[in-house]
C-alpha positions as CSV (number, residue, x, y, z in Angstrom):
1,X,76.3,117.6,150.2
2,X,80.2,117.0,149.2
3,X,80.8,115.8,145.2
4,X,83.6,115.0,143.7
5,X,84.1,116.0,139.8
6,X,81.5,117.3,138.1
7,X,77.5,116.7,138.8
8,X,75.3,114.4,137.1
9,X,73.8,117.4,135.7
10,X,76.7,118.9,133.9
11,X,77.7,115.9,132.6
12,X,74.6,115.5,131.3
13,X,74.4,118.7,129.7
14,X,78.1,118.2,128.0
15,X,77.4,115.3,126.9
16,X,74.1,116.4,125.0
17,X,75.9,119.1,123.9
18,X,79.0,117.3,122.5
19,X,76.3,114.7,120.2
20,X,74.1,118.0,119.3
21,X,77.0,120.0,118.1
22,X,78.9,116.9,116.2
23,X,75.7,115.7,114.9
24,X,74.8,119.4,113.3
25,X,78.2,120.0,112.1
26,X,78.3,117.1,110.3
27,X,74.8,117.6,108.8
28,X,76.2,120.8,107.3
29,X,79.5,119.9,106.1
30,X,77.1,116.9,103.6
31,X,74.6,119.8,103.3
32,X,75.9,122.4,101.4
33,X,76.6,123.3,98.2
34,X,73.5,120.4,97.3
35,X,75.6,117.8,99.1
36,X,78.8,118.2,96.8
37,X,80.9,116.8,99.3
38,X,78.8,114.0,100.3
39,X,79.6,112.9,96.8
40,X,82.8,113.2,96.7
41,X,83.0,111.0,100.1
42,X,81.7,108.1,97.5
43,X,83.6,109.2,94.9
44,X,87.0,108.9,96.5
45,X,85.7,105.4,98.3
46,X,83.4,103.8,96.2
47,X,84.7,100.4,94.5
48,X,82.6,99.4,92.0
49,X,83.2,98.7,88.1
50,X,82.9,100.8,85.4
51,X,81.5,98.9,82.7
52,X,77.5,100.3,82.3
53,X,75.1,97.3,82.7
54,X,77.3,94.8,84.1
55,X,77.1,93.1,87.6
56,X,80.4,94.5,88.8
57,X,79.2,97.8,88.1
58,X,76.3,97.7,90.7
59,X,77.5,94.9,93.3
60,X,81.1,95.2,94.7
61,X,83.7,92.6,95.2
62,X,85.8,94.4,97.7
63,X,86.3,92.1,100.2
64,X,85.8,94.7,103.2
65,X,82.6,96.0,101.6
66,X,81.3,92.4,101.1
67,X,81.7,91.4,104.4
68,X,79.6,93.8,105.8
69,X,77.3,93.7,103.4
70,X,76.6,89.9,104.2
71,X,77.2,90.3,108.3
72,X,76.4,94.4,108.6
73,X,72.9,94.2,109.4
74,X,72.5,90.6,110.1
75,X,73.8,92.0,114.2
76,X,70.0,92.6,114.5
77,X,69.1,89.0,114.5
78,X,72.0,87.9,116.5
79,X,70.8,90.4,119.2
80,X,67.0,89.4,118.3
81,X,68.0,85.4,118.9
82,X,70.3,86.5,122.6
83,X,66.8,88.3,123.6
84,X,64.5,85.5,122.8
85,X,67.1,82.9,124.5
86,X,66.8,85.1,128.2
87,X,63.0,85.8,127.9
88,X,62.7,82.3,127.3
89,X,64.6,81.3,130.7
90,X,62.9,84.6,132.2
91,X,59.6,82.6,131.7
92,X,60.8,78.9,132.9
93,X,62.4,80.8,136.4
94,X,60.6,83.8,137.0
95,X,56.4,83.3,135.7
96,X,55.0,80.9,138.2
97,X,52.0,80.5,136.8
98,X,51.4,77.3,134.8
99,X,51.2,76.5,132.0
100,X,51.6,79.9,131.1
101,X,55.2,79.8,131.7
102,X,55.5,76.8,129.7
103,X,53.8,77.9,126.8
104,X,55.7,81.3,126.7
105,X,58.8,79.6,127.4
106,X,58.1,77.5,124.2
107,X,57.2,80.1,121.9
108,X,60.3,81.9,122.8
109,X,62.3,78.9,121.7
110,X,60.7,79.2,118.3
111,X,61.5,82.6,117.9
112,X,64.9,82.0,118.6
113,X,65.0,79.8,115.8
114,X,63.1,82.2,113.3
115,X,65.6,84.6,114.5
116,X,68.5,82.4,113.1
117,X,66.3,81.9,110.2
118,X,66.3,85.5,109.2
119,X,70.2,85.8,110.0
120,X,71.1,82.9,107.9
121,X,68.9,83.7,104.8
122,X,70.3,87.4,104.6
123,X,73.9,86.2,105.0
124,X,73.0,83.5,102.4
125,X,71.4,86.1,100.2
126,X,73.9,88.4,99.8
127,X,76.4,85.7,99.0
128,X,74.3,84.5,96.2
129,X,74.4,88.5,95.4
130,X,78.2,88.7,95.0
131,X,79.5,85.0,93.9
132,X,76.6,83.9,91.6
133,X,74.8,87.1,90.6
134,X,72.5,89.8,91.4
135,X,68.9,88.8,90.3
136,X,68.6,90.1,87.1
137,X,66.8,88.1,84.5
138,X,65.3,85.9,87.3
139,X,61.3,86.7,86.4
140,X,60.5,83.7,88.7
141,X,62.7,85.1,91.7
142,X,65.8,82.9,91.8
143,X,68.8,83.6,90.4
144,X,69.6,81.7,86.5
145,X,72.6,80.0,87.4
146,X,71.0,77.8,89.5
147,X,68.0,75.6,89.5
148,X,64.8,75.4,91.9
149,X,66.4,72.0,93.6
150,X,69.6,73.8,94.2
151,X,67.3,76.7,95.6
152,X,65.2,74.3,97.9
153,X,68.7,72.3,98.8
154,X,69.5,75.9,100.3
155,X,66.7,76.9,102.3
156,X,66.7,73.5,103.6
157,X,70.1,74.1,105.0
158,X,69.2,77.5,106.2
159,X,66.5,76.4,108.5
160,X,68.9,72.8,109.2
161,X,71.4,75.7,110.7
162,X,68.8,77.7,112.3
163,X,67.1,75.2,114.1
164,X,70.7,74.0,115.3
165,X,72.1,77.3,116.7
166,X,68.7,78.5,117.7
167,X,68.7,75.1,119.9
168,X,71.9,76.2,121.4
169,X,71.4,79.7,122.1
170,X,67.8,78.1,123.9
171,X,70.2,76.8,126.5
172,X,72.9,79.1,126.6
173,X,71.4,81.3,129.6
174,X,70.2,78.4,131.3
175,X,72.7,78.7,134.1
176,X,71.7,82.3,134.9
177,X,69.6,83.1,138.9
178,X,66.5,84.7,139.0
179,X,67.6,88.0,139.6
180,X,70.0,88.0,136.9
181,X,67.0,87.0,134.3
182,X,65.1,89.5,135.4
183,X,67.6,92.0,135.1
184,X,68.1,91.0,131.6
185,X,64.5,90.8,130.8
186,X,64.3,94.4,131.4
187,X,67.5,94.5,128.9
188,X,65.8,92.6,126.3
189,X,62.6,94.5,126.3
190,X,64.2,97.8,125.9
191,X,66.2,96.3,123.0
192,X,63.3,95.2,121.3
193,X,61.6,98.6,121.8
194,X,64.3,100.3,120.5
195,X,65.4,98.2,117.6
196,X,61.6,98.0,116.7
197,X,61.2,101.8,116.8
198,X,64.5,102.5,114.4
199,X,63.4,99.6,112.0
200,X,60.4,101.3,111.8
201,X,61.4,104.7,111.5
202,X,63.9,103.6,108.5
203,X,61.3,102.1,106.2
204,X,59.0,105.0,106.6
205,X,61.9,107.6,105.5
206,X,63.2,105.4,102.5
207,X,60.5,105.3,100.2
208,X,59.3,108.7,100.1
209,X,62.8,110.4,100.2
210,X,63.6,108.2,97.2
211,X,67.5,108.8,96.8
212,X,69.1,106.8,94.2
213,X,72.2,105.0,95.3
214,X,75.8,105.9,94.3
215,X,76.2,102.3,92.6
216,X,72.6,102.9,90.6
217,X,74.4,106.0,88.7
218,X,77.6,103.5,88.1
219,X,75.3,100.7,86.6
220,X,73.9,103.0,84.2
221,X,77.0,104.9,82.8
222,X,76.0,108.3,84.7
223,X,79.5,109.1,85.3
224,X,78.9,112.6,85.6
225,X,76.4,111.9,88.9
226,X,73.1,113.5,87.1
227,X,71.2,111.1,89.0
228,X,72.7,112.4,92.7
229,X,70.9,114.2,95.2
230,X,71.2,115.6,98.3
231,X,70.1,113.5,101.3
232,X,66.9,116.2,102.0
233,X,65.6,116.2,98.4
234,X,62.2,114.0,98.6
235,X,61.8,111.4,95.6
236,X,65.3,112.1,94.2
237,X,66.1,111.8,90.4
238,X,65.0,109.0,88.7
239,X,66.3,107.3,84.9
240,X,62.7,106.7,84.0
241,X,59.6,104.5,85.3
242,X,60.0,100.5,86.4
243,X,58.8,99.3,82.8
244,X,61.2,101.0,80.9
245,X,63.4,99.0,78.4
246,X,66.7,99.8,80.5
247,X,65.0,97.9,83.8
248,X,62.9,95.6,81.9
249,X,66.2,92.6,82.8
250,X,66.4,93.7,86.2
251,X,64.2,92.5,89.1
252,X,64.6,94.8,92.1
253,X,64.7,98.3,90.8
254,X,63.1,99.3,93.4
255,X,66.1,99.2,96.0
256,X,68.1,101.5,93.3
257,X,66.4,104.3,95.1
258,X,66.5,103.5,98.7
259,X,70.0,105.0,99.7
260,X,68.7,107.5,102.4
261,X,69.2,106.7,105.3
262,X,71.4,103.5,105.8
263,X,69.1,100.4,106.8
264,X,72.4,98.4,107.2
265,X,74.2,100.9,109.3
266,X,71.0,101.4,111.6
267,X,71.1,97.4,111.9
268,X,74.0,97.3,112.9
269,X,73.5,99.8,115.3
270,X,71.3,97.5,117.3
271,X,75.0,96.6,118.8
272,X,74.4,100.0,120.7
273,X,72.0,98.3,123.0
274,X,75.3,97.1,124.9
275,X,75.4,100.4,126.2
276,X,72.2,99.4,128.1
277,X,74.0,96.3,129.5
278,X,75.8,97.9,132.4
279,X,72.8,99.8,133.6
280,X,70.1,96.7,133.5
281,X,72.9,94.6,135.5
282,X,74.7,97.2,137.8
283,X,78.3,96.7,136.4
284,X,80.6,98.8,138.2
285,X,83.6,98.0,136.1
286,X,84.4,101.1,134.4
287,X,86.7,98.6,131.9
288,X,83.5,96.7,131.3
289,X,81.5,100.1,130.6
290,X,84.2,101.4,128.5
291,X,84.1,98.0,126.1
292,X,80.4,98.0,126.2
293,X,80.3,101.7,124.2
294,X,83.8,101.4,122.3
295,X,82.6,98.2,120.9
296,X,79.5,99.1,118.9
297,X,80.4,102.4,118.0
298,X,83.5,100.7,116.2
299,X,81.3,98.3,114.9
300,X,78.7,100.3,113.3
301,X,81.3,102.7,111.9
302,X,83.0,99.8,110.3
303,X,79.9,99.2,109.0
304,X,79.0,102.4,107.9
305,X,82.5,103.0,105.8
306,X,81.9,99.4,104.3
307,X,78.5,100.7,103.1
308,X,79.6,103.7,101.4
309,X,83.0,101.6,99.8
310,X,79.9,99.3,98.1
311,X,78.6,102.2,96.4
312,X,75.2,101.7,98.6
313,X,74.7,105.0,100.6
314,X,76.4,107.9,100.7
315,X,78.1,109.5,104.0
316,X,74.9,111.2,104.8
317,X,73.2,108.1,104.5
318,X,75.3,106.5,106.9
319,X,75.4,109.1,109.6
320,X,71.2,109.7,109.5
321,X,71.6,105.5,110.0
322,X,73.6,105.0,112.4
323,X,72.1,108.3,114.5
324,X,68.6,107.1,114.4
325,X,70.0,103.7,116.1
326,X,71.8,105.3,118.9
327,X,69.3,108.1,119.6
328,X,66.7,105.4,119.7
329,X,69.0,103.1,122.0
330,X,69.8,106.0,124.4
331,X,66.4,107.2,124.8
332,X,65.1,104.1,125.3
333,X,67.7,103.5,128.0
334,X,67.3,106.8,129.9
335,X,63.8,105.8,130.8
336,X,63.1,102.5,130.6
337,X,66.3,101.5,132.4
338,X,67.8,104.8,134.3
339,X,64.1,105.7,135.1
340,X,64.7,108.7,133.4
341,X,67.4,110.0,136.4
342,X,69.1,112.0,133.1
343,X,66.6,114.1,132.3
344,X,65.4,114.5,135.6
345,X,68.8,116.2,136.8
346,X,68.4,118.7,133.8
347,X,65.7,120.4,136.3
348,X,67.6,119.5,139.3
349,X,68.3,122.7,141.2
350,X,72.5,122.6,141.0
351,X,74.3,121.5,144.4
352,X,77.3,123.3,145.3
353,X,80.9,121.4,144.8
354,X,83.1,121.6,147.8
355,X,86.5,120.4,147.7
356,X,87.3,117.7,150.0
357,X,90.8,119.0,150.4
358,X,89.8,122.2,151.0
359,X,87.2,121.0,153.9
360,X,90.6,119.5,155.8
361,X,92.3,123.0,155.8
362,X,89.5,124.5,157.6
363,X,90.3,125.0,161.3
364,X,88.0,122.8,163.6
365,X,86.4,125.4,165.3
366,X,85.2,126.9,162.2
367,X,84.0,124.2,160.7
368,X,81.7,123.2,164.3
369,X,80.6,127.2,162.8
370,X,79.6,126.3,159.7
């Protein structure tokens, strides 16, 4: 058999190698030394105030930072609303029976909507966070500077906007063929996977690990970073227990020590799933291919930067974040989409490479010889 280039194997093998060797390098560099330079990442970037016990010296009002603060991981329900819109078309074209069809159909529409919900009341959320406050003395959950009318007047308008795009997005893909739908379908369910699996795997590492943000030393006048640990120390350093006088007028202490890893950056890798796109519809565009893996990976690294800038996470953070999405992403790909062709060629026995050129310089009778 004739190839041009190199194999499916080797490229395979280089391109494993390339993330491996990156990946560890990095994991070193924030490693050692207890993670010295992973603070000083934050310390060169972080934007916070310095005034101990202030709002300014926990939430930022760098106007980068607070972007993505508010839109960073909010790429999750976006993506979650696009799924729910195809399967919900997926169901009305491609399920013939009835009224099974129907009643999926339906119940995708809702979730569409819930989607919006969820990306509407974050983005709403950390708003509130920056321009009105973070919610410290607010015993009864809402913020002080604003009553429980102004509160209800919100979420009214929340689920007002959700039910509105959610509507739209419901008809967006109602042009697509059959085939197309069930191309995606295949997309959407391997998003889901995927975005469920790294969700998942976040939360479970958070909590025991423990690490106390940058922007929880700044808040308490620990200048001097007594409070920092490195990302593989388990239930980091801590000022003293939830009832303590110093947290008695704040009402989420509990995300003070949920730096490590980076939920934002691993929700906003969700955007790797466009890497998926291509396979799931057979684009050959190598343009198309190229925007569909330049695009998230700019995005999440925006996101990532933004996240240490806030005084959130630390490099370390960010990298374990946004690595858990797009190893989940990949992986989920490779055999739920490429049927696992990848993987397979690692144990493929290697085909020779002949040069196509050099095949034309071979004298005819030599080659009926060969």
């Amino acid at each position: 058999m004739i190839q041009k280039g190199l194999s499916l194997k080797v490229k395979t093998i280089i391109a494993i190698c390339l993330f491996v060797v990156i990946f560890v390098a990095l994991v070193v560099v924030v490693s050692v030394n207890s993670g010295a330079l992973d603070l000083a990442v934050s310390d060169k970037l972080v934007n916070l105030g310095d005034t101990p016990y202030t709002h300014d010296a926990y939430i930022t009002h760098n106007v980068f930072a607070f972007f993505f603060e508010a839109c960073g991981e909010t790429a999750i329900y976006i993506f979650a609303a696009i799924s729910m819109g195809i399967l919900l078309w997926y169901c009305v074209k491609c399920i013939k029976i009835k009224p099974l069809n129907i009643i999926m159909a339906v119940v995708c529409g809702i979730l569409t909507v819930v989607a919006f919900w969820f990306y509407f009341k974050t983005f709403v959320g950390y708003v509130l966070d920056h321009i009105i406050g973070f919610k410290w003395d607010a015993a009864d959950g809402f913020y002080p500077q604003i009553t429980k009318s102004d509160v209800l007047t919100i979420k009214m308008l929340e689920v007002a906007a959700a039910i509105i795009c959610g509507t739209g997005m419901s008809f967006l893909f109602k042009g697509l063929k059959e085939e197309t739908l069930k191309k995606l379908a295949k997309w959407v369910i391997c998003f889901i996977i995927a975005a469920a699996v790294q969700t998942i795997l976040i939360e479970l590492i958070k909590k025991p690990v423990g690490r106390m943000r940058y922007r929880a030393m700044n808040f308490f006048g620990d200048y001097d970073h007594n409070g920092f640990t490195a990302w593989y120390v388990a239930n980091g350093k801590r000022y003293g227990p939830d009832d303590n006088w110093i947290y008695s007028h704040l009402a989420d202490t509990h995300d003070m020590y949920k730096s490590f890893p980076s939920g934002h950056t691993c929700a906003a890798g969700t955007t790797y799933c466009l890497f998926m796109l291509p396979f799931a519809l057979g684009v050959k565009k190598k343009g198309i291919k190229a925007l569909c893996w330049i695009a998230p990976i700019c995005y999440t690294g925006l996101v990532a930067v933004s996240r240490i800038v806030a005084g959130a996470h630390y490099f370390s953070d960010v990298l374990f974040g946004g690595t858990i999405a797009f190893v989940c992403q990949i992986v989920v790909a490779e055999f739920l989409l490429c049927k696992g062709v990848h993987v397979k060629s690692l144990f493929k026995k290697e085909e020779a490479i002949v040069d196509s050129e050099a095949i034309a310089e071979i004298p005819e009778q030599d080659a009926d010889n060969m």
